[in-house]
Every structure is written in structure tokens, then in C-alpha cells.
PDB file of N, CA, C and O in Angstrom, chain B, residues numbered from 101:
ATOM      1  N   UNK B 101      32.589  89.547 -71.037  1.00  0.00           N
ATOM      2  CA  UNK B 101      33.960  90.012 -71.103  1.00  0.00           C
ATOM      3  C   UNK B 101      34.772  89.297 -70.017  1.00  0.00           C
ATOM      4  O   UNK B 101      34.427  89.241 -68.836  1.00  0.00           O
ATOM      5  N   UNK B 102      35.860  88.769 -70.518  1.00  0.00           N
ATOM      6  CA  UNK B 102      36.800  88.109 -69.807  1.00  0.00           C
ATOM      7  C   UNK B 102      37.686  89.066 -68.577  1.00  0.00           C
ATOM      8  O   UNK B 102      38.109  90.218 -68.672  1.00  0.00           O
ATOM      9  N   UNK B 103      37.752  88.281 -67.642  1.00  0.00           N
ATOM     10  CA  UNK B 103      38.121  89.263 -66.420  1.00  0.00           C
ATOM     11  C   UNK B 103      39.872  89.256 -66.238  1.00  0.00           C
ATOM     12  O   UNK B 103      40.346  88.122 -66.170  1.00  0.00           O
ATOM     13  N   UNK B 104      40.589  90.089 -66.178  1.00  0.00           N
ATOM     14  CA  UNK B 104      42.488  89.907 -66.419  1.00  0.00           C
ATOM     15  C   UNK B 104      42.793  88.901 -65.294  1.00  0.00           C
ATOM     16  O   UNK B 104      42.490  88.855 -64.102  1.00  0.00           O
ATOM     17  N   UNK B 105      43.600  88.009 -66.230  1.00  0.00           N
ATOM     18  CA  UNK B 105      44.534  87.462 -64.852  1.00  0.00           C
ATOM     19  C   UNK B 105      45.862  87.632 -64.821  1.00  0.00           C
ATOM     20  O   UNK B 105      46.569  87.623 -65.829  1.00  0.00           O
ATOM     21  N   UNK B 106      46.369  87.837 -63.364  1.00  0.00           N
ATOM     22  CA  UNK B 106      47.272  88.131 -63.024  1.00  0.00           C
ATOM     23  C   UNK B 106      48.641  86.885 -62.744  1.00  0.00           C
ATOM     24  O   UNK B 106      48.517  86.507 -61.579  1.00  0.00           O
ATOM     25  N   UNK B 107      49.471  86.391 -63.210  1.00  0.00           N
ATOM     26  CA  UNK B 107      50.196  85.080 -62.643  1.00  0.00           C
ATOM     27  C   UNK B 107      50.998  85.251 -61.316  1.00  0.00           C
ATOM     28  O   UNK B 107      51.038  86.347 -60.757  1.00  0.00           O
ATOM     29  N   UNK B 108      51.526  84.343 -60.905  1.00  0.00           N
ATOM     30  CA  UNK B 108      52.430  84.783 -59.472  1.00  0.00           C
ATOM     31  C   UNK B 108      53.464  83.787 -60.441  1.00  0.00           C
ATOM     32  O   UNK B 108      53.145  82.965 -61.301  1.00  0.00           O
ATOM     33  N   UNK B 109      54.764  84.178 -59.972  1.00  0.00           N
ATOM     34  CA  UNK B 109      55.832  84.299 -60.384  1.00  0.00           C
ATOM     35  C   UNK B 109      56.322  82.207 -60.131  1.00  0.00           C
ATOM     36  O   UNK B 109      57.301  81.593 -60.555  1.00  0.00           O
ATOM     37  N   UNK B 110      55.585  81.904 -59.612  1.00  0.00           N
ATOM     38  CA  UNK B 110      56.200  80.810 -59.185  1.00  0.00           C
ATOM     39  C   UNK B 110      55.204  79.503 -60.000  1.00  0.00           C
ATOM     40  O   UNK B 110      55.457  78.348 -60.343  1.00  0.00           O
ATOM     41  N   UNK B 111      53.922  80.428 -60.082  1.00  0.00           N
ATOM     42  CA  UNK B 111      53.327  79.578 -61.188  1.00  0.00           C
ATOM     43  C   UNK B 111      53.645  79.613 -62.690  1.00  0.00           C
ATOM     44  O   UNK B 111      53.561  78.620 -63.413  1.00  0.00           O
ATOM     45  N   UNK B 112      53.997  80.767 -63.080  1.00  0.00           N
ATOM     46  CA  UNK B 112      54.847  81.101 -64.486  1.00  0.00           C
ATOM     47  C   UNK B 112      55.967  79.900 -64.586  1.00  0.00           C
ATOM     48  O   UNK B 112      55.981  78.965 -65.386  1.00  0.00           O
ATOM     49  N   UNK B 113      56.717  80.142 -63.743  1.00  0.00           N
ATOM     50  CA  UNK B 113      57.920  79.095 -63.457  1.00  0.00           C
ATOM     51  C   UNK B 113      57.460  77.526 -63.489  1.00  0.00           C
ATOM     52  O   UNK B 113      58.387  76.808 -63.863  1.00  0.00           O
ATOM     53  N   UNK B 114      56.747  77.107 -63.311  1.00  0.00           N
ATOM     54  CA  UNK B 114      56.023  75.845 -62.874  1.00  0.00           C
ATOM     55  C   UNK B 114      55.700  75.347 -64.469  1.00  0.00           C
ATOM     56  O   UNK B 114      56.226  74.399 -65.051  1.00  0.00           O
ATOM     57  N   UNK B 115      54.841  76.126 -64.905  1.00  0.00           N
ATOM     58  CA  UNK B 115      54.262  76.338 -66.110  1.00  0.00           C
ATOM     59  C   UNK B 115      55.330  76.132 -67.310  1.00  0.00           C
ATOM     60  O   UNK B 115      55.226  75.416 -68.306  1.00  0.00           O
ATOM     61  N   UNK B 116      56.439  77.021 -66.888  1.00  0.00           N
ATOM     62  CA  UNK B 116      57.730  77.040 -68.245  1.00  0.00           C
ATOM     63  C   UNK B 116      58.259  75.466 -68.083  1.00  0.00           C
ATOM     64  O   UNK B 116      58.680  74.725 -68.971  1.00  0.00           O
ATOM     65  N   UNK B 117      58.129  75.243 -66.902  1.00  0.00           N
ATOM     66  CA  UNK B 117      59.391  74.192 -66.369  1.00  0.00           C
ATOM     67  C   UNK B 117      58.392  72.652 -67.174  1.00  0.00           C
ATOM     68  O   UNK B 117      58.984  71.668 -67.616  1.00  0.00           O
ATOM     69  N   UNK B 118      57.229  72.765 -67.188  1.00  0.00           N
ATOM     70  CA  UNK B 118      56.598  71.582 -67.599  1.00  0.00           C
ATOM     71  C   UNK B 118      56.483  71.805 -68.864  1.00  0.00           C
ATOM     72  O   UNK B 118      56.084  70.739 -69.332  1.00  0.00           O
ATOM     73  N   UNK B 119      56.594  72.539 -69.674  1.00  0.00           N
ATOM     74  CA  UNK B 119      56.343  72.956 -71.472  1.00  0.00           C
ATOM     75  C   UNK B 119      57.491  72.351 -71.479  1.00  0.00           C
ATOM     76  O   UNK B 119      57.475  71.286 -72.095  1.00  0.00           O
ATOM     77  N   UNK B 120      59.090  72.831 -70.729  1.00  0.00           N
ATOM     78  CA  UNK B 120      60.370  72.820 -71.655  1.00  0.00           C
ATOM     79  C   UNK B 120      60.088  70.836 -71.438  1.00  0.00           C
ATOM     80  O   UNK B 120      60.376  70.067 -72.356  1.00  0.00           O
ATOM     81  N   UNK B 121      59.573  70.399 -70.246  1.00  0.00           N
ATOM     82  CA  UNK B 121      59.631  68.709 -70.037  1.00  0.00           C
ATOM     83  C   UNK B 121      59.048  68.240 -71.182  1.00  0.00           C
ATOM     84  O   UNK B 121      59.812  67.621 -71.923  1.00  0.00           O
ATOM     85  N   UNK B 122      58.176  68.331 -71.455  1.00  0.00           N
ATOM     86  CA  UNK B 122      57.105  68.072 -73.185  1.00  0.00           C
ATOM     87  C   UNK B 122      57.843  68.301 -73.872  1.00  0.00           C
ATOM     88  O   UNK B 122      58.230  67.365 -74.573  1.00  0.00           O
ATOM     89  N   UNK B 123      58.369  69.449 -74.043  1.00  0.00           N
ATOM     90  CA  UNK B 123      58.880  70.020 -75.414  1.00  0.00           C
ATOM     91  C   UNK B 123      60.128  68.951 -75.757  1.00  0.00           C
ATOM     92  O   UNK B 123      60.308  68.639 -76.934  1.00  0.00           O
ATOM     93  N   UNK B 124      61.200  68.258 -74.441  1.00  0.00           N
ATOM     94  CA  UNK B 124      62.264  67.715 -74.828  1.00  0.00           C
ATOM     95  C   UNK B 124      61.158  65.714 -75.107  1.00  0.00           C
ATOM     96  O   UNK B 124      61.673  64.636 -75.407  1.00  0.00           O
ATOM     97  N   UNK B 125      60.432  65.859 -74.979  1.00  0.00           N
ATOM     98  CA  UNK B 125      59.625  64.818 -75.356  1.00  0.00           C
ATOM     99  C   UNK B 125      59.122  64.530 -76.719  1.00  0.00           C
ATOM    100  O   UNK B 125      59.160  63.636 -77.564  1.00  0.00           O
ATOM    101  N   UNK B 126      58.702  65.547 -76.558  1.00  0.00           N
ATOM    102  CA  UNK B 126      57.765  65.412 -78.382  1.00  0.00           C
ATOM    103  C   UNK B 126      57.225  66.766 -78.266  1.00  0.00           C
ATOM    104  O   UNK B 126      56.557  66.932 -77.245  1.00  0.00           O
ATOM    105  N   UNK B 127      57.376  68.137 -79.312  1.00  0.00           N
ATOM    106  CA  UNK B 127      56.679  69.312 -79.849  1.00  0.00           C
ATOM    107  C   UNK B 127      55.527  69.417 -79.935  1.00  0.00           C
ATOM    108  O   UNK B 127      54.913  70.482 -79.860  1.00  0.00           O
ATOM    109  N   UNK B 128      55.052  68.323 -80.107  1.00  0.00           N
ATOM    110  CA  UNK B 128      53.447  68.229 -80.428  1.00  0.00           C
ATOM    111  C   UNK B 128      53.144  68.349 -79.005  1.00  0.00           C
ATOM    112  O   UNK B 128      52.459  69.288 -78.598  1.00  0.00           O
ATOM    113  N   UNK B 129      53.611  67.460 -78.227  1.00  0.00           N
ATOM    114  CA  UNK B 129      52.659  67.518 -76.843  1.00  0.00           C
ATOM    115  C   UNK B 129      53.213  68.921 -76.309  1.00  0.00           C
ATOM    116  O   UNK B 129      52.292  69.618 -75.884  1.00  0.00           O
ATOM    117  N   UNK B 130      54.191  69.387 -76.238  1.00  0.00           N
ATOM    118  CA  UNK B 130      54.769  70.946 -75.617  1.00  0.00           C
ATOM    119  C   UNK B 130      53.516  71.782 -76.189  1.00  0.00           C
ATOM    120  O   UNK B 130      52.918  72.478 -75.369  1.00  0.00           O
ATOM    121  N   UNK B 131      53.086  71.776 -77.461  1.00  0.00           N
ATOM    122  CA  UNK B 131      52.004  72.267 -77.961  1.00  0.00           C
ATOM    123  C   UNK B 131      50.945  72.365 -77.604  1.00  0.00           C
ATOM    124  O   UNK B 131      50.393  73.449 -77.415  1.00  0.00           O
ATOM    125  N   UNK B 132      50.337  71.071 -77.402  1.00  0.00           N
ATOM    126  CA  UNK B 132      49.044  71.044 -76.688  1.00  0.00           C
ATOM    127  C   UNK B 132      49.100  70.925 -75.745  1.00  0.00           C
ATOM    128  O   UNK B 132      47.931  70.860 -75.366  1.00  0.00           O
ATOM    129  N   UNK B 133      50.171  70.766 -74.367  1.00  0.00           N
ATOM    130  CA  UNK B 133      50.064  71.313 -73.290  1.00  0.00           C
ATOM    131  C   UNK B 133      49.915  73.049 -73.239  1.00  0.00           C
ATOM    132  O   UNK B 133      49.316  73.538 -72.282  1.00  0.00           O
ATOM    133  N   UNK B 134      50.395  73.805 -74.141  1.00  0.00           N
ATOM    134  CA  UNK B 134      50.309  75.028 -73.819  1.00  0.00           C
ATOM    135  C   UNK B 134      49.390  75.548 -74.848  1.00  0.00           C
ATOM    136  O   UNK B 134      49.610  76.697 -75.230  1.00  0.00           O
ATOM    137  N   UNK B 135      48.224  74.792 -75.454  1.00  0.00           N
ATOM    138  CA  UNK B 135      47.039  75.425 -76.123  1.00  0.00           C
ATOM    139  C   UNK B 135      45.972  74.754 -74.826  1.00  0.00           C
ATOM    140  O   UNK B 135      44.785  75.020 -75.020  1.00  0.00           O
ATOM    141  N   UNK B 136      46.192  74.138 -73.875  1.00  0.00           N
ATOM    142  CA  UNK B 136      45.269  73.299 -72.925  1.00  0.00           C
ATOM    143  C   UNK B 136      45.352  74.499 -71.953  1.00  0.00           C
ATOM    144  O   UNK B 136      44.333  75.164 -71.764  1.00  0.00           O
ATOM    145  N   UNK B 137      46.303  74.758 -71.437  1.00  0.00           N
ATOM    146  CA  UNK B 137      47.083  75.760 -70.339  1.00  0.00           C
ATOM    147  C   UNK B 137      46.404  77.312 -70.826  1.00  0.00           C
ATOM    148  O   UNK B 137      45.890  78.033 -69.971  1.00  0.00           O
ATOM    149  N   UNK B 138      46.459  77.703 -72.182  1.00  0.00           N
ATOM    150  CA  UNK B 138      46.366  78.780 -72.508  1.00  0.00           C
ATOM    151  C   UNK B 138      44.256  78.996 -71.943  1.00  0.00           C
ATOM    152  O   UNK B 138      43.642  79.750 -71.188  1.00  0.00           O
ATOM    153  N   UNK B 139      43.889  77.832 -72.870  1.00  0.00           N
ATOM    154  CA  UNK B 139      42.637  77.783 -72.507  1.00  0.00           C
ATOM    155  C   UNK B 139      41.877  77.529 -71.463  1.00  0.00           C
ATOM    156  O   UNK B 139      40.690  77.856 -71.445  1.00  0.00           O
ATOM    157  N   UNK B 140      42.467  76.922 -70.479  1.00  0.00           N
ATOM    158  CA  UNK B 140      42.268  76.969 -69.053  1.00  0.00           C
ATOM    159  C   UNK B 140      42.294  78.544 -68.730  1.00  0.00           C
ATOM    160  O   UNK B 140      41.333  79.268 -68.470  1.00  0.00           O
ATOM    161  N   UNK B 141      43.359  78.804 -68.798  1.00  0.00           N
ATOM    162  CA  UNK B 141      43.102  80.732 -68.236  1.00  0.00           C
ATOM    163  C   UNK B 141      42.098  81.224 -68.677  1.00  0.00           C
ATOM    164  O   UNK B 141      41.416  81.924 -67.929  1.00  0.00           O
ATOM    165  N   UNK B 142      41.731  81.020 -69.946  1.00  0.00           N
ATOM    166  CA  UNK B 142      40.838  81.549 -70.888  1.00  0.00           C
ATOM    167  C   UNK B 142      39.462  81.853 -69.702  1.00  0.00           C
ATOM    168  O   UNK B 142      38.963  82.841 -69.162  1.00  0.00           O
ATOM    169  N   UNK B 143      39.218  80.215 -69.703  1.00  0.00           N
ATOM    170  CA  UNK B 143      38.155  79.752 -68.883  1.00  0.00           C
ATOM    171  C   UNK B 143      38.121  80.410 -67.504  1.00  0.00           C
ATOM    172  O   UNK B 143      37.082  80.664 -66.894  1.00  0.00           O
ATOM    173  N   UNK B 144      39.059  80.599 -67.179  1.00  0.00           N
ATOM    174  CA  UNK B 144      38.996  81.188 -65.860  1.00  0.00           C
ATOM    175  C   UNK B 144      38.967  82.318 -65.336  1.00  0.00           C
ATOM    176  O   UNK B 144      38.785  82.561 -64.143  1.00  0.00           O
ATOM    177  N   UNK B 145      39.187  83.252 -66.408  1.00  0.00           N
ATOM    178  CA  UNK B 145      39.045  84.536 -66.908  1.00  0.00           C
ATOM    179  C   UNK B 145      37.505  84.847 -67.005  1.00  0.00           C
ATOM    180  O   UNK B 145      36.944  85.646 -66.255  1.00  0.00           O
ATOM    181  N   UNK B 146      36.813  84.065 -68.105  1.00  0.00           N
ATOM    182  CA  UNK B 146      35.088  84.028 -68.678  1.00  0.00           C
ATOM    183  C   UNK B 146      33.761  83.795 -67.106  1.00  0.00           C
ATOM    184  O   UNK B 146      32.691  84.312 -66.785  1.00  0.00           O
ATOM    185  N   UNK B 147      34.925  82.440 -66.391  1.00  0.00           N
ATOM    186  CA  UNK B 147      33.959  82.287 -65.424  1.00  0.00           C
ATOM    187  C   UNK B 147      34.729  81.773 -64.573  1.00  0.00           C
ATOM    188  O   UNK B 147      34.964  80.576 -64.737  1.00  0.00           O
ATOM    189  N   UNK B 148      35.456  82.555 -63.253  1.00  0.00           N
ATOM    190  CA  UNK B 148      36.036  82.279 -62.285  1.00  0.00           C
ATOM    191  C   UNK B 148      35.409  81.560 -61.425  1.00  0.00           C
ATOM    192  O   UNK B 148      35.982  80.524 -61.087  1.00  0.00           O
ATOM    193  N   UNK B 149      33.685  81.954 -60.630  1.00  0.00           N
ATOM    194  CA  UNK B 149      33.411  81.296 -59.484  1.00  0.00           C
ATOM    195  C   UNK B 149      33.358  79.602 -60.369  1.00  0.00           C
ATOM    196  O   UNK B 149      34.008  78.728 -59.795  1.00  0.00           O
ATOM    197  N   UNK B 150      32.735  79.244 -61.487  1.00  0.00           N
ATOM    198  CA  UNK B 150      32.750  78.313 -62.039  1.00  0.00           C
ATOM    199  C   UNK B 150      33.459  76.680 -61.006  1.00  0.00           C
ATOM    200  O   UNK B 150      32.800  75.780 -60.486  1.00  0.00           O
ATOM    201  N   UNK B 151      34.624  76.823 -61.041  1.00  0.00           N
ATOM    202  CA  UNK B 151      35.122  75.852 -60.839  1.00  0.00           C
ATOM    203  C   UNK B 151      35.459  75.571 -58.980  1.00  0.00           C
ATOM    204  O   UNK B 151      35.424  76.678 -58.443  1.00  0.00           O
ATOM    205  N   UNK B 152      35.649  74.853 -58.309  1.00  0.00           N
ATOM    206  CA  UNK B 152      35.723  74.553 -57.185  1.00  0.00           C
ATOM    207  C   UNK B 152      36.304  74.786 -56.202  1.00  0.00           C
ATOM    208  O   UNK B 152      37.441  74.334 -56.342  1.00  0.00           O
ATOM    209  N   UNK B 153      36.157  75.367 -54.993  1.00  0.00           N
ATOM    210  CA  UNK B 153      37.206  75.779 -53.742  1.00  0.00           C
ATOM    211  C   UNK B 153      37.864  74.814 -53.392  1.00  0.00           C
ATOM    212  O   UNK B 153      37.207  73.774 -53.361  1.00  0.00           O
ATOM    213  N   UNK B 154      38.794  74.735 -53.141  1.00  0.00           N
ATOM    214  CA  UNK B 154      39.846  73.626 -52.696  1.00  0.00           C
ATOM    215  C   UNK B 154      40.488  73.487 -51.453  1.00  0.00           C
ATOM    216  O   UNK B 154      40.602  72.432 -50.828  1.00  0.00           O
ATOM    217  N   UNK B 155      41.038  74.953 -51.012  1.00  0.00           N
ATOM    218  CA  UNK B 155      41.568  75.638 -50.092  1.00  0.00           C
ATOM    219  C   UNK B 155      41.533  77.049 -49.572  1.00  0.00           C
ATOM    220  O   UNK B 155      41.980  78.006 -50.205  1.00  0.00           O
ATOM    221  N   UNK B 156      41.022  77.118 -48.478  1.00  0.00           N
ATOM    222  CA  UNK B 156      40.739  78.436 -48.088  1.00  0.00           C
ATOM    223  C   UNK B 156      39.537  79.305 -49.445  1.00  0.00           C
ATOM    224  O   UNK B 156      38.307  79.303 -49.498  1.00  0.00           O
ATOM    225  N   UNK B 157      40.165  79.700 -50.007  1.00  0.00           N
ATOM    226  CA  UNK B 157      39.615  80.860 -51.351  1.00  0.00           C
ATOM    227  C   UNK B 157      40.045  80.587 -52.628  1.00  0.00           C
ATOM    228  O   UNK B 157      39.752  81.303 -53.586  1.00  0.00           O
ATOM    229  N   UNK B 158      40.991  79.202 -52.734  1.00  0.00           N
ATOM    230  CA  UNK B 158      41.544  79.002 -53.351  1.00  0.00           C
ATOM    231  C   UNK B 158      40.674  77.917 -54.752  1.00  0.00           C
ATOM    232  O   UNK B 158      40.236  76.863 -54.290  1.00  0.00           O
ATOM    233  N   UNK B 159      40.455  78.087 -56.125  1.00  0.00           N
ATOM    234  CA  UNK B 159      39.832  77.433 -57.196  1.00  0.00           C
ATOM    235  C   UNK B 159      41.261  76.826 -57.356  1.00  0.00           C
ATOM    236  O   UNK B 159      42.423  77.040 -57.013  1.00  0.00           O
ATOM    237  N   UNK B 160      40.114  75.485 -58.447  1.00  0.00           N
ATOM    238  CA  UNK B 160      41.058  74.619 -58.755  1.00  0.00           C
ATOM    239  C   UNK B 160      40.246  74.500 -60.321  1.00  0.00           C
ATOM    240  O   UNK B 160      39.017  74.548 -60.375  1.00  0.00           O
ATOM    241  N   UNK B 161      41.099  74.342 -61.559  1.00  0.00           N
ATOM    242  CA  UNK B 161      40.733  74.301 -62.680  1.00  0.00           C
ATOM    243  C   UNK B 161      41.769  73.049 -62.983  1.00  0.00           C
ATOM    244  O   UNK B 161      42.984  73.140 -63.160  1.00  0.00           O
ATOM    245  N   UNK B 162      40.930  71.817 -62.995  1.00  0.00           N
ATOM    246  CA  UNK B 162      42.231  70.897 -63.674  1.00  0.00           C
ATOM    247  C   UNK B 162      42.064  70.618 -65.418  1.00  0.00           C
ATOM    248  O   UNK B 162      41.019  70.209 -65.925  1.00  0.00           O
ATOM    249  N   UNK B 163      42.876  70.821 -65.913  1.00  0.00           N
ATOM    250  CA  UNK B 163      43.669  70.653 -67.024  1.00  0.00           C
ATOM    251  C   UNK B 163      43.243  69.173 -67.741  1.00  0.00           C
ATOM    252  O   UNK B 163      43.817  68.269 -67.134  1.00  0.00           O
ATOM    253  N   UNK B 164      42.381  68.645 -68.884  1.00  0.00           N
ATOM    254  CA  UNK B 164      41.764  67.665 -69.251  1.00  0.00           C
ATOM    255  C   UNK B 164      42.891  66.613 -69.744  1.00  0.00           C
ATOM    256  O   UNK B 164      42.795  65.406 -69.522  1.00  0.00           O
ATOM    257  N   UNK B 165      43.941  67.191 -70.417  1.00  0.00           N
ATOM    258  CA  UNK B 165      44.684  66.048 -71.138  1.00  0.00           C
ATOM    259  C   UNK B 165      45.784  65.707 -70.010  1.00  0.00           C
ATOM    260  O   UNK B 165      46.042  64.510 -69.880  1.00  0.00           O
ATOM    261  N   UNK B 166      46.390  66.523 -69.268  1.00  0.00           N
ATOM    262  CA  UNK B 166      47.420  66.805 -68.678  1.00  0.00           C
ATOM    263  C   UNK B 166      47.606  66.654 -67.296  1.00  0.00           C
ATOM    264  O   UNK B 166      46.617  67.225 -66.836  1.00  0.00           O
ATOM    265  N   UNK B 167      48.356  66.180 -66.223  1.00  0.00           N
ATOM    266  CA  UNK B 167      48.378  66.017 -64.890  1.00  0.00           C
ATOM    267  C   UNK B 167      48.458  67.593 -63.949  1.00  0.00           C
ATOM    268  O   UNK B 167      49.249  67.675 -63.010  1.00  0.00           O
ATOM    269  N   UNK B 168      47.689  68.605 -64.272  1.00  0.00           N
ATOM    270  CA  UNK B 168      48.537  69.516 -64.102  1.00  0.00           C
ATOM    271  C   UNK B 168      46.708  70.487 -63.628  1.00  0.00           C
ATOM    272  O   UNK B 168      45.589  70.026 -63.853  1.00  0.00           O
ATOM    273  N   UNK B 169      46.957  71.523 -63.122  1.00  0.00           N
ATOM    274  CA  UNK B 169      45.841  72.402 -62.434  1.00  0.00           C
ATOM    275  C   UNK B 169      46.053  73.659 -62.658  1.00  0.00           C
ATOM    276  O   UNK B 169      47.236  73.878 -62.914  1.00  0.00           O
ATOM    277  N   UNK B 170      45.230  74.791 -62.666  1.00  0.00           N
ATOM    278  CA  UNK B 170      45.317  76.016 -62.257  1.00  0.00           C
ATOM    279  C   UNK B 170      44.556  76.192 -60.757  1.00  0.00           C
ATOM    280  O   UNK B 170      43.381  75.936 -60.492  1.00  0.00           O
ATOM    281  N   UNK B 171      45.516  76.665 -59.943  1.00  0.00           N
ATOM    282  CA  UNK B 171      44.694  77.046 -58.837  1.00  0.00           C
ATOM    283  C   UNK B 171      44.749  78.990 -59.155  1.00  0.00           C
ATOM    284  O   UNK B 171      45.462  79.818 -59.721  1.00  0.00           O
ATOM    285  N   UNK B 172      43.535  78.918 -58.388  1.00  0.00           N
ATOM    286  CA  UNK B 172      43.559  80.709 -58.537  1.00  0.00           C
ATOM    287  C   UNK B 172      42.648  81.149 -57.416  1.00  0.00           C
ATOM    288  O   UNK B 172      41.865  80.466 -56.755  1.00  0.00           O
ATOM    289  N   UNK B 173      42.885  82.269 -57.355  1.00  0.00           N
ATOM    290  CA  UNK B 173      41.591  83.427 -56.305  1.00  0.00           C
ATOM    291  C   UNK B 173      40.928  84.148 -56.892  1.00  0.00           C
ATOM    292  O   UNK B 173      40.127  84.872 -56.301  1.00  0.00           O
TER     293      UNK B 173
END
């Protein structure tokens, strides 16, 4: 069972601000940036310690197609 995640307000923002950049690019990629994004949480949800400390307590989940990361605690 997948564990809830919570966003901070500034990563939401981060997140919108790079979909709407894709989206005025091409739909398709706005798309699969946010089926990549969606599934990253997914993943990080299923298996948090999984992926790597970076900072302090801080994981880093980078994003396969995309220049882009989830950091989390």
C-alpha cells in the first residue's frame, strides 16, 4: 500500500509552471510530462527510502524523460 503524499505549495507551483511551458510547446509533451510527474509520486509513495539522500533528509527521484526531480522527506 502506497504511503500519502503531501506537496508543499511551492513545489505544486514549480510543477504547474513547467506543464503550462510544455503545454505552450506541444500537448503531447505537457502530457507526458505530467503522466512522468504523476508516476514519479506514484513511486515515491510505493517506496520512499528507495531513491537517494541528497541533502540533509532530503530524496531525490529524477524524472526519466524530463530535466526535472522530485525531492521529498
Amino acid at each position: 500500500m502506497a504511503l500519502p503524499v503531501e506537496f508543499d505549495p511551492r513545489a505544486e507551483e514549480e510543477a504547474r509552471a513547467a506543464f503550462l511551458w510544455y503545454l505552450e510547446r506541444s500537448g503531447k509533451a505537457a502530457d507526458a510530462f505530467e503522466r512522468e510527474l504523476a508516476r514519479a509520486i506514484e513511486r515515491v509513495g510505493e517506496a520512499p527510502t528507495t531513491h537517494p539522500i541528497v541533502d540533509a533528509e532530503l530524496r531525490r527521484y529524477l524524472l526519466d524523460r524530463f530535466p526535472y526531480s522530485v525531492l521529498y522527506a
